[in-house]
N, C-alpha and C positions, 0 to 999 in steps of 0.2 A: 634687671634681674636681681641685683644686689638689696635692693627696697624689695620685692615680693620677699628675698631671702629673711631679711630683718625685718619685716614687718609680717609675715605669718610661718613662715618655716620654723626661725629661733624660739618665738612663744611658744608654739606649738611643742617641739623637743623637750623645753623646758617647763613646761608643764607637766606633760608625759615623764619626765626625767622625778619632778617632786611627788608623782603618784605612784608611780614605781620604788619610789627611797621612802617613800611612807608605808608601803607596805611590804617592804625588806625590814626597817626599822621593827614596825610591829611583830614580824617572826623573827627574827634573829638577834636583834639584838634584847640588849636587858641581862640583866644575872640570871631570872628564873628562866628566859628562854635558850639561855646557853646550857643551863645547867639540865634542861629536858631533852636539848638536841643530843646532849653528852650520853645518854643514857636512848635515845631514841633506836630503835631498829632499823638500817636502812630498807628501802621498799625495794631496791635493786641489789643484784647478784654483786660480787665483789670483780670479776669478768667481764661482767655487760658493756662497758665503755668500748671493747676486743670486738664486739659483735658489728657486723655489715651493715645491718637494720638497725643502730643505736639511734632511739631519740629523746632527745631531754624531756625531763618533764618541766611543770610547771613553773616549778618555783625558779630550779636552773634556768629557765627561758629567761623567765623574768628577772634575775640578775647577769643575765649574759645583757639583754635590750638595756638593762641601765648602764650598764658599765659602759656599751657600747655606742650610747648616745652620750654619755657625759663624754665623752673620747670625744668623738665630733663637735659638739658645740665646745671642746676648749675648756672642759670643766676638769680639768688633771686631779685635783683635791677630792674627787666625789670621785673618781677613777681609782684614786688609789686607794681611797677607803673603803670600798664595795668590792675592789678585785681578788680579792681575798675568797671571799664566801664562795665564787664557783669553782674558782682553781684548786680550792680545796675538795672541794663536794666530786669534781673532774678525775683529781688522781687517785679517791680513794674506788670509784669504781675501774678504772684507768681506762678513762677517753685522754689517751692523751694529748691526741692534737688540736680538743679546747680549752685544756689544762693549757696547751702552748701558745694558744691565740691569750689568754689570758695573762699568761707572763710576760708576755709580750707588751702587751696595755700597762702592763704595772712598771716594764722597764721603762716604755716610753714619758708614760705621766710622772716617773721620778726624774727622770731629764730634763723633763720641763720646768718640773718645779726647781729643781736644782742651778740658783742663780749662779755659779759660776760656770754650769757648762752653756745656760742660755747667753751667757755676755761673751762668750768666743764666736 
């Protein structure tokens, strides 16, 4: 089981994990793409997160799956550099319990990387 795991599941994630940060990269990050987000209109109510029927869109999807695969393969650094972009996107419609699954990720990939709580 461990050899199927490392030899087609890990590739696999991380692939998935480098096409997903490639096209986060491309819309989010940059000066001019921060500087159009700043001024963009959101497409959802400032309530809608409140709603029953709440579903992410796209983009949110697709930074929730990166964050949430770097999580799994162990990649804390790409965890905590992406967990940003939905938790933010999360409270300002206020879903907040992906905004919390989110903080969540970011408390745990600080721990990890934080060599003195990992050597206790």
């Amino acid at each position: 089981m461990r050899r199927i795991i490392e030899k087609f599941l890990l590739p696999f994630a991380i692939q998935k994990i480098q096409a997903v940060e490639a096209t986060v990269r491309r819309t989010r990050s940059g000066k001019l793409n921060m500087f159009k987000n700043f001024f963009k209109e959101s497409e959802r109510g400032e309530n809608d997160g409140t709603k029953s029927n709440f579903k992410m869109n796209r983009s949110e999807l697709e930074l929730r799956n990166l964050v949430d695969l770097a999580f799994v393969i162990q990649d804390y650094q790409t965890t905590k550099q992406f967990v940003e972009f939905p938790m933010d996107d999360f409270k300002k419609i206020k879903a907040f319990q992906h905004a919390a699954h989110c903080e969540e990720l970011r408390l745990y990939s600080r721990l990890c990387l934080d060599k003195e709580y990992s050597t206790t």
